[in-house]
C-alpha positions in Angstrom: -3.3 45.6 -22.1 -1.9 44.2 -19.3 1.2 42.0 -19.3 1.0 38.3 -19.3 1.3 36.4 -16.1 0.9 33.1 -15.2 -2.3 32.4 -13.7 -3.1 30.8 -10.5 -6.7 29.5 -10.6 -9.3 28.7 -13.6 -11.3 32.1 -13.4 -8.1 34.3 -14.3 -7.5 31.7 -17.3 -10.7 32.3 -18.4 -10.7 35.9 -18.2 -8.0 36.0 -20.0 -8.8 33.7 -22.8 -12.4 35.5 -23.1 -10.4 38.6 -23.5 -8.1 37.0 -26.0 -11.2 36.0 -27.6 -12.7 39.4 -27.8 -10.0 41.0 -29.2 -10.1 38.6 -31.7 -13.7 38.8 -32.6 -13.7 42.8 -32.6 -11.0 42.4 -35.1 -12.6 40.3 -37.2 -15.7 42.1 -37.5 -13.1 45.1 -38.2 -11.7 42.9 -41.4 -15.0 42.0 -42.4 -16.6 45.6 -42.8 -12.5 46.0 -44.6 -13.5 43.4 -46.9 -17.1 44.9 -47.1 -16.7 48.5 -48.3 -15.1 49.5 -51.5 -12.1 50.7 -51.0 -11.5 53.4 -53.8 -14.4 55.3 -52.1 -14.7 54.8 -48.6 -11.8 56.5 -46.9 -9.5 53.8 -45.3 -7.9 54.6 -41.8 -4.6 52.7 -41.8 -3.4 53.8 -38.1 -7.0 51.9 -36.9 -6.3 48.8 -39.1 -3.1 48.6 -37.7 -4.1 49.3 -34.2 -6.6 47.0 -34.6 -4.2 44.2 -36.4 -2.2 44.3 -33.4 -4.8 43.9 -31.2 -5.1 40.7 -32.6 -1.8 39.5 -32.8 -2.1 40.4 -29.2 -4.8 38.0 -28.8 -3.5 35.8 -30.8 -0.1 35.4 -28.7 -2.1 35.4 -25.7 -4.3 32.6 -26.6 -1.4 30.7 -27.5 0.6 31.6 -24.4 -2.7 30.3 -21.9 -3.0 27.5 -24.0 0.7 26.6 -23.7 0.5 27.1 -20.0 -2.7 25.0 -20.2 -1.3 22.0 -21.1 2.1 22.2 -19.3 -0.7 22.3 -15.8 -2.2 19.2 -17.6 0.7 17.1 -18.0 2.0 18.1 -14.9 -1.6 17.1 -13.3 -1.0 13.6 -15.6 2.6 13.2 -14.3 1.3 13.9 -10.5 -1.9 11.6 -11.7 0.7 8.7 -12.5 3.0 8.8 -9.8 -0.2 8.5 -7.3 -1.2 5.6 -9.7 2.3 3.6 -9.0 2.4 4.7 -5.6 -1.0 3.3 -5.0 -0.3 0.1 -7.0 2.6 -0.2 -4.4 0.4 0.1 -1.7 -1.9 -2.4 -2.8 0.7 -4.4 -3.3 2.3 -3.9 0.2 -1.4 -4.5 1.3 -1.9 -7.9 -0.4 1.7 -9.3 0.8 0.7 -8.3 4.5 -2.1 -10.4 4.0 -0.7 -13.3 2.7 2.3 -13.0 5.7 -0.9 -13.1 8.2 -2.3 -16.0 6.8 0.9 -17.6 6.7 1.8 -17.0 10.4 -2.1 -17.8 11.6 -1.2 -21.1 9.4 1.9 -21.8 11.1 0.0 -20.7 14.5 -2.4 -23.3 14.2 0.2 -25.8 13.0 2.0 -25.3 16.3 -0.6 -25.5 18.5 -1.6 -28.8 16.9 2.1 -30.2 17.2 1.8 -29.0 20.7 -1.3 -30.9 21.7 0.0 -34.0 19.3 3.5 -33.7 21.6 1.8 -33.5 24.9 -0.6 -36.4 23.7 2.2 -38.9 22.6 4.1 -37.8 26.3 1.0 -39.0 28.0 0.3 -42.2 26.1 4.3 -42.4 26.0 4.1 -42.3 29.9 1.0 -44.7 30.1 2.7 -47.2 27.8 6.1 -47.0 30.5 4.0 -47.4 33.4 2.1 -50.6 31.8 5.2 -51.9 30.8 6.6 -51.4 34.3 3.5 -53.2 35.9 4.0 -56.2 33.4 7.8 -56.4 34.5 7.2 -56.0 38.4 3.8 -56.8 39.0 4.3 -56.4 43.2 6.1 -53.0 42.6 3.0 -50.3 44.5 3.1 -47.1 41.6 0.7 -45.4 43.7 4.1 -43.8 45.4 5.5 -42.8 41.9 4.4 -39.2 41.1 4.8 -38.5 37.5 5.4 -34.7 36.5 4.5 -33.5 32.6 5.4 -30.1 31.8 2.7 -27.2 31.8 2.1 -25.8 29.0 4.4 -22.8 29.7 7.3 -24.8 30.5 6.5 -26.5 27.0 6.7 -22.8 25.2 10.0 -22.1 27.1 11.4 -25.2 26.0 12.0 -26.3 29.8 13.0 -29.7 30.1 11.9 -32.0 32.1 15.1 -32.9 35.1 16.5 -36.2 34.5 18.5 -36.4 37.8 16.3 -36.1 40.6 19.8 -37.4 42.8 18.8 -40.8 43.0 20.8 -43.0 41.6 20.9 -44.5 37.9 19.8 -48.0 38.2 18.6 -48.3 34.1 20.9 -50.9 34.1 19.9 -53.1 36.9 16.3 -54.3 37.4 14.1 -53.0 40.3 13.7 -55.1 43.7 9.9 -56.0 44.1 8.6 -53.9 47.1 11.6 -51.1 46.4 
């Protein structure tokens, strides 16, 4: 009999358990015809029982051995099993919170682009209000030569601001001249 190896694939495991097996059933049917005969007249071969006997021992230890070898594959296959099992739970996991951070910043998207319209809306009507107020306050003043700038869009994102000297002088404190 050959010596024992550890095998590589199914088939050679099964080979050698149906060998293991065989020994062991040729040496049971050996025992039985033991058991069978009478032993005072049949003539009893000892070196064949023994030969026999550790044939089975043989197939014995072998069975144990692949079975051994068996079940160290299967918890290592259960211990491989379970660290795919966290590592996927992680996964998941990651997945979910990537989700949630994309809703989040589509949320916060949308809340800025609302602000921005709201902030360009209250500049307009902020700008309409100051020119009716400066109509009510200097009704012979002509606006059509006043040229009001708002910022575009981009200028808004870059957080331009709008020039508050354009080198005239401050006259906030001193009312305007009609026709000036």
């Amino acid at each position: 009999m050959e010596g024992w190896a550890p095998y590589s694939d199914k088939s050679s495991a099964e080979k050698k358990l149906n060998a293991a097996k065989a020994l062991i059933v040729r040496s049971m049917v050996f025992i039985e015809e033991v058991e069978a005969s009478d032993l005072e007249t049949t003539e009893f071969d000892v070196a064949e029982f023994s030969k026999r006997f550790d044939l089975a021992n043989q197939a014995h230890e072998i069975t144990t051995k692949a079975l051994a070898e068996d079940n160290a594959q299967k918890e290592s296959l259960m211990g491989r099993t379970t660290q795919l099992e966290k590592a996927n739970a992680q996964r998941d996991g990651l997945l979910d919170k990537i989700g949630q951070l994309k809703e989040v910043a589509e949320s916060l998207r949308s809340e800025n682009l609302s602000l921005k319209a709201n902030t360009e809306d209250a500049l307009k009507a902020g700008g309409r209000q100051v020119l009716t107020e400066v109509k009510e306050l200097y009704p012979n003043l002509d606006l059509s030569t006043i040229k009001v700038n708002y910022p575009s869009s981009k200028e808004a994102e870059d957080g331009a601001d709008l020039p508050l000297d354009d080198g005239a002088e401050d006259s906030t404190d001193q009312p305007l001249a009609d026709g000036a």
